[in-house]
N, C-alpha and C positions, 0 to 999 in steps of 0.2 A: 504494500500500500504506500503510495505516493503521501507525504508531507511539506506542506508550506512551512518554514521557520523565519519568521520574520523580524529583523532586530529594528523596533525602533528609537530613534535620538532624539533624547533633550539636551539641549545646548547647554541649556542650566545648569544641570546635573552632571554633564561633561564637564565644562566649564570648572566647576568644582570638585575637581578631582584633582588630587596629584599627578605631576608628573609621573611618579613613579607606578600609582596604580594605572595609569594610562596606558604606560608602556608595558605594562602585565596585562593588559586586557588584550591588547594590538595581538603581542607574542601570543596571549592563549587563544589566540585564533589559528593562530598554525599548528600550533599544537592539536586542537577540536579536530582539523579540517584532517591531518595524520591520520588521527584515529577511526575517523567516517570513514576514512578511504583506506584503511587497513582490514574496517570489518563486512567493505563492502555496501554503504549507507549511502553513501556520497554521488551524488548525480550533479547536482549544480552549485554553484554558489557564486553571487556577483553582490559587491558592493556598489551604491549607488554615488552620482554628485549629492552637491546640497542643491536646496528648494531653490536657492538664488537662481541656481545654474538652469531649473526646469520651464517646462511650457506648458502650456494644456489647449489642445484642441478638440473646438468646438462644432462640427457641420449644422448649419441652416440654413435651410432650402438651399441645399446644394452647395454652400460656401459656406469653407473652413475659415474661422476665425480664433488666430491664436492666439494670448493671454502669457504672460510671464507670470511665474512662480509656480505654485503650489495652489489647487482651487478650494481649499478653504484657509482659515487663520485656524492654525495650533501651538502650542507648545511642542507636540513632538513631532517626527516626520520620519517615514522610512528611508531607515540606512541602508539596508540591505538584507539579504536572504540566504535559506540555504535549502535545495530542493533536494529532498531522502526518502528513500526507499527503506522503511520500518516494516516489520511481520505485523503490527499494529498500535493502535493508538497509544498504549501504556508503553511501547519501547519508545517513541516518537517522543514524548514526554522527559522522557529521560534523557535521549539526547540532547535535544533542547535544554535542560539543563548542567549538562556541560559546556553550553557556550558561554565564554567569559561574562557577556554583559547580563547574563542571567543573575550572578551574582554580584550586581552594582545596583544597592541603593535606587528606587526612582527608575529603573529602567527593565525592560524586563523582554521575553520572546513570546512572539505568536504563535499557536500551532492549531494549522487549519490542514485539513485531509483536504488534497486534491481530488477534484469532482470530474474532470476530465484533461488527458494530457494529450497534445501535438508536439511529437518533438522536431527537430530540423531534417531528421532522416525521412521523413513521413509517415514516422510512427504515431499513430493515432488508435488512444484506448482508455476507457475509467479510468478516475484515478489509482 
């Protein structure tokens, strides 16, 4: 079964961190990412830009109209993801928490079951 882990950022909360735990969160990302892909979990994972950097488009009546940012105001925003193949919901859980920003104060990960997957190869199937 296919999972969404999705990490997202408060600036805030970043913000007020040490360097040092910062640089421990960074590293236990590689470390996370080692172990997915040792136990065979591991399908995707991409970090995203910041909200500055994004767009949002819009089509009416035919024309696309794009917008800078992020299309609502929040505190937090998604940084990025990590797409695993779990035997189910309660391993999925678990993984999810081994990713670093799991254990930071204010921040925390998503886990949502994929409902259906396309991938690039033209694989197409449930999640």
């Amino acid at each position: 079964m296919k999972f969404l882990l999705t990490m997202h950022m408060n600036p805030e909360v970043w913000d007020g961190l040490s360097e040092e735990t910062k640089d421990s969160v960074m590293a236990g990302h590689g470390d996370f990412i080692a172990k997915i892909r040792a136990s065979g979990e591991m399908i995707n994972t991409q970090a995203l830009g910041a909200p500055a950097d994004s767009a949002v488009v819009r089509v009416r009546g035919g024309v696309p109209a794009v917008t800078d940012g992020p299309f609502i105001e929040s505190k937090e925003f998604l940084a990025g993801f990590y797409l695993v193949e779990c035997e189910n919901r309660e391993r999925a859980l678990e993984v999810a928490a081994m990713i670093p920003d799991a254990g930071i104060e204010g921040l925390g990960i998503e886990v949502r079951p994929v409902a259906f997957f396309a991938g690039a190869e033209g694989e197409t199937e449930p999640g």
